[in-house]
Each structure stands twice: as C-alpha cells, then as structure tokens.
N, C-alpha and C positions, 0 to 999 in steps of 0.2 A: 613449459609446464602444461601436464594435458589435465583440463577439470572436465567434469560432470557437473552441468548447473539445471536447478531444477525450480523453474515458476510457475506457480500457481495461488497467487494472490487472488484471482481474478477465475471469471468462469471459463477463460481462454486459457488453456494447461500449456506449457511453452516448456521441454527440455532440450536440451543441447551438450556435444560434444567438442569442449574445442581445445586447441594446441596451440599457446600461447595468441597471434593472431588468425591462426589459422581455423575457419571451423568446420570439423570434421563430418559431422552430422546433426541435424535436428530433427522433432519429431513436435508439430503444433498441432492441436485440435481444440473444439471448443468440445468441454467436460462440463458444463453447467453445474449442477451438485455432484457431481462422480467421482470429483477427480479419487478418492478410495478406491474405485474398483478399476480408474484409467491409469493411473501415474506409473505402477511397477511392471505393469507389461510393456507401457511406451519408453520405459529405462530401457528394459531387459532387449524389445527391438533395437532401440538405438545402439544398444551397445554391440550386439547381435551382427546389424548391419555393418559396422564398424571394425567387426572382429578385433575391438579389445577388452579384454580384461579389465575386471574390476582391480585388482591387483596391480594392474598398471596404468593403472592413473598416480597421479600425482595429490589429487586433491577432490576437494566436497565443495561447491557453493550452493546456496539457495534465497531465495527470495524471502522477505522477513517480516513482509508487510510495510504499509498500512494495507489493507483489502479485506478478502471474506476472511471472519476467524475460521471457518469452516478450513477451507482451502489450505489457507496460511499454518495452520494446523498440521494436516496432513503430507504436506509439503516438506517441513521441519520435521516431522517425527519419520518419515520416509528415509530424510537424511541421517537424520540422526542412528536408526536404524542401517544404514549402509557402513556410518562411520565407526559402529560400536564390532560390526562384522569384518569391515577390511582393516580398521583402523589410519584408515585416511583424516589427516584433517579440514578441518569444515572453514565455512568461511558465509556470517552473512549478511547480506547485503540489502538495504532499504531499496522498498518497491519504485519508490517516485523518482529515487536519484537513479538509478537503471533504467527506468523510463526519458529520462533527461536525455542521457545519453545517447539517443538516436538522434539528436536533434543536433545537427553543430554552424559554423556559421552566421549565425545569428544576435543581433547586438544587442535586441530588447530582450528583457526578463521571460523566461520560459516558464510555466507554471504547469504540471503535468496534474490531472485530476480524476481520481476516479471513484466510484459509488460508493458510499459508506448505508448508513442505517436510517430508519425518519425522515425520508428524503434530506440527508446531507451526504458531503464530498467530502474526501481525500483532497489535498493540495500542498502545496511546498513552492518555491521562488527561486529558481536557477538563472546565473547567469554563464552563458558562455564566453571563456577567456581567454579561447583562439589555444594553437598546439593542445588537442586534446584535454586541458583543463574544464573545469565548470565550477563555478565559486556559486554556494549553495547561502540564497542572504532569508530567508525563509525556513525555517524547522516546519517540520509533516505538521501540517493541523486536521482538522475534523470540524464541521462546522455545518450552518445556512450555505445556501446562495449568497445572502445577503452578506456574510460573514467573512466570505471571498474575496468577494468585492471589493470589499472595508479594507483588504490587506493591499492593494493591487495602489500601485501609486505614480503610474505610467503605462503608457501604451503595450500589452504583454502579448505576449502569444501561448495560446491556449490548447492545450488536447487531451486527449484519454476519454477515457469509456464514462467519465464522471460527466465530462465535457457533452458526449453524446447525449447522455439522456436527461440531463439538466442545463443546457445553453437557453432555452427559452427564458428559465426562471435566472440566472445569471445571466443576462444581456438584461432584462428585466429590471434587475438592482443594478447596472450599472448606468455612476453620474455620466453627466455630458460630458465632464474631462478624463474620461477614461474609456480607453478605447481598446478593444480586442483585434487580435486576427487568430484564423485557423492555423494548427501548426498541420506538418504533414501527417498525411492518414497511416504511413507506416510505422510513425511515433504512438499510435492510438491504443495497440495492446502493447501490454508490458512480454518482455520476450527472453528467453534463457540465453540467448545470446551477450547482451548487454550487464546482464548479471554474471554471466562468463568472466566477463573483460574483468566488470569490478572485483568478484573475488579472486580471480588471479594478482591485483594488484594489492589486495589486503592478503591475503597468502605470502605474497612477496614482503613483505614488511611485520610478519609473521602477527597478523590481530586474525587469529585465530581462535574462534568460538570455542570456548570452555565448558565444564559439565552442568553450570547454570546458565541454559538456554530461554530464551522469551521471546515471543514473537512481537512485533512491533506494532500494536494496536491503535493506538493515540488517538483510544475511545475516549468524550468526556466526564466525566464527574455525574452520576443519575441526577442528582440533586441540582445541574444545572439544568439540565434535559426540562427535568421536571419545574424548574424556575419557570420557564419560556414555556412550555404547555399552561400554566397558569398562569400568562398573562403578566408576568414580571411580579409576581409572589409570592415571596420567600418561602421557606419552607416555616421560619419559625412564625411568620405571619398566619399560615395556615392553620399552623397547629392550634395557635392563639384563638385564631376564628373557632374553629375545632371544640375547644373549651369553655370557649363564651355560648357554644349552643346547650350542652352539654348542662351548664351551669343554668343556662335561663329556662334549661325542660323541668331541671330539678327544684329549682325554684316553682316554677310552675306548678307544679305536684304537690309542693306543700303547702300552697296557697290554698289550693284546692281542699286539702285534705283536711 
C-alpha cells in the first residue's frame, strides 16, 4: 500500500512517501508558522522526486493532532483538499501515538509530549508490548507541568518538543518517587514517517475518515483555564463577588442621596 502522509502538528513540517514498509521519500524542514505557504510545494517535490503520481497511490494519512491548531489545520484541510481531487481515502492518525512509535524496546511507560498554550503540554502514556504493539494506558491530555506529573505513577520515559522546553518546570513537580529518564532525541519531533506506518494500518482495517473531519485538539474547558488564573475561583463565585460590588455602590448612592 503506497501512502502520502502529511505532519504538521508541530513547527517541524514532516512529509513522507512510503510503500507498505518501505520508505520511498521524505521531505522534513522546520516551517515555524509557514507551514501554508511550505506543505504543497514539499508534497509536489516529494512526489516530483519520486516520480509518482498522485493517482497512484493508494491512500491519504495525516497527523490529527494534539499540537498547533494553526498547523493541524492546514495539514488536514491540505489533505482533505488532495482527497476531494484524487479521491483517495484518508486516514487519521493521533500526533502522540505516532510519536510513541519511534520508540520500541522499552519496558517503562513512554509519555511523548509536546507544547500546548499558557505554558502547558500535550501528553499521553504508552506502553511498549514487544512485536510492534504499544498499549496506550493514558488518553492525550492538556494540562500544567504540575498536572503531568500527577498522571505519571512510575519511573517513565520522557520526550518531544513539550519535554524540551518545559523539563525544568516538570522535573520541578516531580515527587521523590518518581523518576524520569530522556527518551531518544530521534523520538523528539513527530515525523510523517511513523504516521505512514499508522495510517496504513487503519486503512487496512478500513477506519477511514468520513466527511465529518475534526482535528484532535484536547483543548480544555475556558472556564477551567480561567478557574486556575483565579486562584481556585469559581466562576459563579466571581460572578457573586461581581454583584455584591455592584450592589454595595448602589446602595451606597442612595444613602447618599
């Protein structure tokens, strides 16, 4: 099965050409906010170089998120836009489980992590379970450092780009029975390769993306956001406060008057 997979969760744009396990081409660069004006001419060389045809592929993956909505965005409607022209089917696949994926071997919990909004991460809890399996005991979250931490309930191993620029403030929250190591730096950006693999295997079992597409955000709730900016106060606590000023100026005014 030859796919086109295409990631850009992240500010590291990652496409690839591969045939079943074989990979034919890839094309990595970092696109910071670009990926718009990078993604369809790094398709069109790959495939260029490649000398195949859109027509002769097989299929569509792409990256789904968690990451920039910006990217994740333009990523998905890219595809989407490929599969509405050739009518290829799509296939897609979660940013952090593709990220797992480089990593094999390994007996402790894998947690892949990458930059979200507010200073918080991306993160999720893999375990590897040997012949290419990975039993995923963690769903994507969104959170603190602190928040991390809290899920983490053994010695893990830790990477991604979340990992890079938030390890200070995560080593930080973590207790004395919980202990980190580095994973490898090759596991650190997420890569169209490993998103390859995965949506040839969901292609194969035909969970093939439908005309109700959504990127995979696993933003949280504003009104928790805004819980924790105040200090662990509710929202209807505030409003309350809110009222009670409100109340004592008017009061105030007609004492006066």
């Amino acid at each position: 099965m030859k796919i086109l997979a295409v990631e850009t969760a992240t500010a590291w744009q990652s496409v690839a050409l591969v045939d079943d396990d074989h990979v034919l081409a890839t094309h990595d660069q970092e696109a910071g906010g670009t990926h718009g004006s990078l993604l369809l001419p790094a398709i069109d060389q790959l495939l260029t170089k490649s000398k195949v045809r859109l027509s002769e592929l097989d299929g569509l993956c792409c990256s789904a998120g968690p990451g920039s909505f910006t990217g994740i965005r333009i990523g998905l409607a890219t595809c989407l836009g490929l599969r509405a022209a050739s009518g290829l089917p799509l296939a897609l696949v979660p940013t952090l489980e593709a990220m797992v994926r480089s990593v094999q071997g390994e007996s402790r919990p894998l947690c892949p992590v990458l930059e979200s909004r507010r200073d918080e991460v991306y993160w999720a809890l893999f375990r590897w379970m040997g012949e290419a399996r990975w039993e995923q005991m963690l769903s994507e979250q969104v959170g603190t450092p602190r928040a991390l931490v809290q899920s983490l309930t053994e010695h893990t191993v830790m990477f991604g780009l979340g990992w890079s620029s938030m390890e200070t403030e995560i080593r930080a929250a973590l207790p004395d029975s919980i202990t980190v190591t580095v994973g490898p730096g090759h596991a650190f950006r997420p890569s169209a390769i490993q998103v390859a693999r995965i949506g040839i295997e969901r292609l194969r079992r035909g969970e093939i993306a439908g005309s109700a597409v959504a990127p995979l955000y696993v933003q949280r709730a504003e009104a928790e956001i805004q819980y924790e900016r105040s200090g662990g106060i509710s929202p209807v606590a505030r409003r309350q406060k809110r009222v009670e000023k409100k109340v004592a100026a008017r009061l105030a005014r007609g004492r006066r008057s």
